[in-house]
C-alpha positions, 0 to 999 in steps of 0.5 A: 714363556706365555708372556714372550710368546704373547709378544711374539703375536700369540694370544694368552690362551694360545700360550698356554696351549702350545705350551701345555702341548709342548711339555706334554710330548704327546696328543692330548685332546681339548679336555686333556689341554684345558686341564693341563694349560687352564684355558676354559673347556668352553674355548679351548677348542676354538684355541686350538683350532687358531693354533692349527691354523698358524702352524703351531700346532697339529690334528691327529686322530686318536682311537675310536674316532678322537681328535688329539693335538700335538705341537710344532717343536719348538725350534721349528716354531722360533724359527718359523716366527723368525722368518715371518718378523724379518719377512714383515720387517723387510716388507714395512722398511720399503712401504712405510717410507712411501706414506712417511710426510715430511717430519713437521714437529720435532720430538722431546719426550721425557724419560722417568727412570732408568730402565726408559733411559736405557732402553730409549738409548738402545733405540737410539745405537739400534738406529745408527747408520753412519756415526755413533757418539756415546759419553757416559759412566761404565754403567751405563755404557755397558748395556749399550755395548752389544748393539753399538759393537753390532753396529760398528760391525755394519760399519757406523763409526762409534765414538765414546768417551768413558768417565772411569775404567772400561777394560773392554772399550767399544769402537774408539773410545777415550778414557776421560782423565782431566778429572776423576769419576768421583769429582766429575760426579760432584760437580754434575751431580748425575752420572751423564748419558749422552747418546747420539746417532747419526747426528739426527737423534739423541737421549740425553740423560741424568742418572743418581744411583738407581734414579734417572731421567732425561729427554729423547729428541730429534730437535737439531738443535739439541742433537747438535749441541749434545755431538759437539758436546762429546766431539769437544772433549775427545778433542781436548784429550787429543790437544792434551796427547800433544803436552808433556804431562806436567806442561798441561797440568800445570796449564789446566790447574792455573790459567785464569780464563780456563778456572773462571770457565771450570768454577761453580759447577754447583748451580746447574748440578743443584737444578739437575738434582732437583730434577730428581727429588733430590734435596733443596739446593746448597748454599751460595758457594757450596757448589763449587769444586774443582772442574769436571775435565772441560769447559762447560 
């Protein structure tokens, strides 16, 4: 609790206080909060006094001329910070654009872990306005899900493909089916994330088990290279409904041009997993499997 009230603009000894106060129930004077929340006697007054002055906290007098503090419930509090973000976030929506120079340099910036993939990617489906391009394993599709069904509900059009099963798809989603998720993971040698919004900016990223990596960026270039990426396969599932099952099987296992394109996935996904740590590259020859489902 101190520390999400800490973020929520409370300084540590604010959050001790208020919250001190709040499982009291009852006023308690400066001594009684020091005691109880740990801030120093020495500053706890003027601690209490800056929670009086935004709101969250009360004076009260107590007998024979003391003063005692109680607090803003909680719920009041909440809601009240509520207001004043959305109030500060509406304000910051119209001004800082009209300081905003044009961009000049374009962002690349890596991503060490998973948690920094995943939460950069929530950035990204948080900032979509007109469309939303997603590919990856349920793994990592799930977490963005919450933001990309809001989004989706403020009209962005959201597209996904999903290497495996999702019984609870967002948006129109496309099952890949060329290849299954255990040979598509061999030939990439990562579970793949691909994020893009508004055609403007993307994460792109690797994940090996609990490991991951990848880059944020605004490069047009990059952004179009990873929408065209998964814009491609939805429309090779898409070719692919217009064949009879085993007409596009056979196809897809036997035309040369399309195995020449499909063979030795091992290269890129051994410069991928050294990306990662991961052990030095196999010998010439080991990578190569069976495709990933399109041409790469």
């Amino acid at each position: 609790m101190i520390e999400e009230l800490q973020r929520l603009g409370m300084s540590g000894y604010e959050a001790k206080a208020y919250v001190a106060l709040v499982a009291a129930g009852a006023p308690l004077n400066g001594y009684e909060v020091a005691k109880r929340s740990g801030v120093p006697r020495s500053t706890v007054y003027e601690t209490l006094g800056k929670l009086v002055g935004r709101g969250a906290a009360y004076e009260v007098r107590l007998g024979e001329g003391g003063t005692g503090y109680i607090s803003l419930p909680p719920m009041s509090l909440l809601d009240r910070m509520r207001r004043e973000f959305d109030q500060s976030i509406g304000a910051l929506r119209e001004s800082l654009p009209e300081v905003a120079s044009p961009t000049q340099v374009r962002l690349i910036h890596n991503l060490t872990d998973r948690s920094s993939l995943l939460t950069r990617a929530e950035d990204v489906v948080a900032a979509a306005r007109r469309d939303l391009f997603l590919s990856g394993w349920p793994a990592e599709i799930e977490p963005l899900k919450p933001l990309a069904r809001r989004a989706e509900a403020d009209g962005v059009d959201v597209s996904a493909v999903v290497f495996g099963d999702d019984p609870d798809p967002v948006g129109r989603t496309t099952r890949h089916r060329f290849s299954s998720p255990t040979v598509a993971l061999e030939n990439l040698g990562c579970r793949l994330l691909v994020v893009v919004a508004d055609r403007e900016q993307a994460v792109i990223g690797g994940v090996v088990n609990d490991d991951a990596w990848g880059v944020y960026t605004d490069d047009p270039a990059v952004v179009l290279v990873a929408v065209e990426y998964v814009r491609h396969d939805i429309a090779m599932h898409l070719i692919a409904e217009k064949f009879a099952a085993e007409d596009f099987e056979s196809f897809w296992t036997s035309d040369p041009a399309l195995l020449r394109l499909r063979a030795d996935h091992g290269a890129p996904a051994t410069l991928l997993r050294r990306g990662a740590g991961a052990a030095p590259s196999p010998s010439p020859g080991a990578g190569r499997r069976r495709g990933t489902g399109t041409p790469r």
